[in-house]
Steps between C-alpha positions, in 0.01 A plus 500: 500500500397883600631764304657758700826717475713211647431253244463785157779711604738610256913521615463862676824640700341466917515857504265576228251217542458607891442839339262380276319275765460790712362721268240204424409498836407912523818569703577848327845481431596815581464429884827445730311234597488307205854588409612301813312179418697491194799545739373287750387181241883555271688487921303180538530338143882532600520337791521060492272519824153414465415623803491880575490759709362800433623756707845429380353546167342800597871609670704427196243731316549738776901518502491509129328805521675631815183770557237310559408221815382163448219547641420790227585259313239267596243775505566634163441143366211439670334864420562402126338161553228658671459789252489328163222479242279164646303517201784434325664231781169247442459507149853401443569337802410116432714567112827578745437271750300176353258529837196717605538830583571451898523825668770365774750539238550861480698505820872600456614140565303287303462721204893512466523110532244436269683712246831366602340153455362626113839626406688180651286333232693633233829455599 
Protein backbone atom coordinates (compact mmCIF):
# COMPACT_ATOMS: atom_id res chain seq x y z
CA UNK A 1 0.00 0.00 0.00
CA UNK A 2 1.37 3.76 -0.83
CA UNK A 3 2.16 5.90 1.88
CA UNK A 4 0.58 9.13 1.61
CA UNK A 5 -1.24 11.60 4.07
CA UNK A 6 -4.55 9.60 3.75
CA UNK A 7 -3.33 6.43 5.00
CA UNK A 8 -0.36 8.09 7.91
CA UNK A 9 -2.52 10.79 9.05
CA UNK A 10 -2.76 11.48 12.56
CA UNK A 11 -6.59 12.62 14.14
CA UNK A 12 -6.20 16.50 13.06
CA UNK A 13 -9.45 18.88 13.61
CA UNK A 14 -10.55 19.52 9.32
CA UNK A 15 -9.67 22.93 9.90
CA UNK A 16 -6.12 22.53 10.77
CA UNK A 17 -5.18 19.60 8.54
CA UNK A 18 -6.66 21.67 5.36
CA UNK A 19 -4.36 24.33 6.78
CA UNK A 20 -1.61 22.21 6.96
CA UNK A 21 -2.27 20.56 3.46
CA UNK A 22 -2.26 23.86 1.97
CA UNK A 23 0.72 25.09 3.31
CA UNK A 24 2.34 21.68 1.93
CA UNK A 25 1.23 22.49 -1.28
CA UNK A 26 3.03 26.32 -1.40
CA UNK A 27 -0.39 28.02 -1.01
CA UNK A 28 0.94 30.94 1.33
CA UNK A 29 -1.46 31.07 3.89
CA UNK A 30 -1.76 34.42 4.28
CA UNK A 31 -3.75 34.80 0.94
CA UNK A 32 -7.75 35.42 0.98
CA UNK A 33 -7.54 32.91 -1.30
CA UNK A 34 -6.41 30.21 0.67
CA UNK A 35 -8.46 31.31 3.63
CA UNK A 36 -11.61 30.49 1.53
CA UNK A 37 -10.60 26.93 0.59
CA UNK A 38 -10.53 26.27 4.17
CA UNK A 39 -14.05 27.82 4.12
CA UNK A 40 -15.01 26.33 1.08
CA UNK A 41 -13.64 22.40 1.99
CA UNK A 42 -15.27 22.83 6.16
CA UNK A 43 -19.07 24.19 3.92
CA UNK A 44 -18.63 20.98 1.98
CA UNK A 45 -17.40 18.46 4.74
CA UNK A 46 -20.87 19.62 6.27
CA UNK A 47 -23.08 18.94 3.85
CA UNK A 48 -24.46 14.79 3.40
CA UNK A 49 -24.36 15.56 -0.49
CA UNK A 50 -21.68 14.13 -2.41
CA UNK A 51 -22.29 16.04 -5.12
CA UNK A 52 -21.54 19.84 -5.21
CA UNK A 53 -21.84 22.88 -6.54
CA UNK A 54 -19.53 25.32 -6.39
CA UNK A 55 -20.89 28.52 -6.93
CA UNK A 56 -23.16 28.02 -4.02
CA UNK A 57 -20.07 27.27 -2.20
CA UNK A 58 -18.48 30.16 -3.48
CA UNK A 59 -22.02 32.23 -2.45
CA UNK A 60 -22.20 30.96 1.06
CA UNK A 61 -18.51 32.25 1.33
CA UNK A 62 -19.71 35.36 -0.21
CA UNK A 63 -22.83 36.13 2.19
CA UNK A 64 -20.73 35.13 5.07
CA UNK A 65 -18.60 37.83 4.33
CA UNK A 66 -21.32 40.23 3.08
CA UNK A 67 -18.35 42.48 1.14
CA UNK A 68 -17.13 40.46 -1.17
CA UNK A 69 -18.92 38.59 -4.62
CA UNK A 70 -18.67 35.08 -5.41
CA UNK A 71 -17.08 35.52 -8.12
CA UNK A 72 -14.13 37.36 -6.01
CA UNK A 73 -14.49 34.66 -4.38
CA UNK A 74 -13.61 32.35 -7.04
CA UNK A 75 -10.82 34.58 -8.20
CA UNK A 76 -9.12 34.99 -4.95
CA UNK A 77 -8.96 31.14 -4.76
CA UNK A 78 -7.77 30.62 -7.92
CA UNK A 79 -4.99 33.59 -7.74
CA UNK A 80 -3.73 31.68 -4.56
CA UNK A 81 -3.72 28.39 -6.44
CA UNK A 82 -2.03 29.97 -9.18
CA UNK A 83 0.46 31.93 -7.04
CA UNK A 84 1.88 29.33 -4.69
CA UNK A 85 5.41 27.98 -4.33
CA UNK A 86 5.40 24.88 -7.31
CA UNK A 87 8.62 23.89 -6.08
CA UNK A 88 7.14 23.19 -3.11
CA UNK A 89 3.55 21.69 -4.75
CA UNK A 90 5.75 18.64 -6.63
CA UNK A 91 8.00 17.64 -4.10
CA UNK A 92 5.23 17.06 -1.68
CA UNK A 93 2.58 16.49 -3.90
CA UNK A 94 2.56 12.52 -4.46
CA UNK A 95 3.16 12.36 -0.02
CA UNK A 96 -0.53 14.28 0.10
CA UNK A 97 -2.04 12.74 -2.59
CA UNK A 98 -0.59 8.95 -3.10
CA UNK A 99 -0.43 9.84 -7.15
CA UNK A 100 2.03 11.75 -9.47
CA UNK A 101 2.23 15.16 -9.42
CA UNK A 102 -0.63 15.95 -12.22
CA UNK A 103 -0.78 19.54 -12.92
CA UNK A 104 -4.79 19.45 -13.69
CA UNK A 105 -5.23 19.44 -10.07
CA UNK A 106 -4.48 22.87 -9.08
CA UNK A 107 -7.77 24.13 -10.43
CA UNK A 108 -10.18 25.50 -7.72
CA UNK A 109 -12.46 22.45 -8.08
CA UNK A 110 -10.45 19.57 -8.01
CA UNK A 111 -7.91 20.76 -5.58
CA UNK A 112 -10.81 21.35 -2.95
CA UNK A 113 -12.28 17.79 -3.64
CA UNK A 114 -9.19 16.14 -3.42
CA UNK A 115 -8.65 17.69 -0.02
CA UNK A 116 -12.20 17.20 0.95
CA UNK A 117 -11.69 13.55 -0.16
CA UNK A 118 -8.14 13.43 2.26
CA UNK A 119 -9.95 14.85 5.21
CA UNK A 120 -13.17 12.54 4.66
CA UNK A 121 -10.51 9.86 5.26
CA UNK A 122 -10.21 10.65 8.71
CA UNK A 123 -13.47 10.99 9.82
Amino acid sequence: MEKNICTESKKLNPYLKTYNLLKLLGLKTSHNGTKFIIKAVLIILKQDNDFIIFEDVYSIISQELRNISQSQVKYCIKYAIDNRNEKKSITNFEKIFGYEYAQDVFTNKELIEEIVRIIQCDL
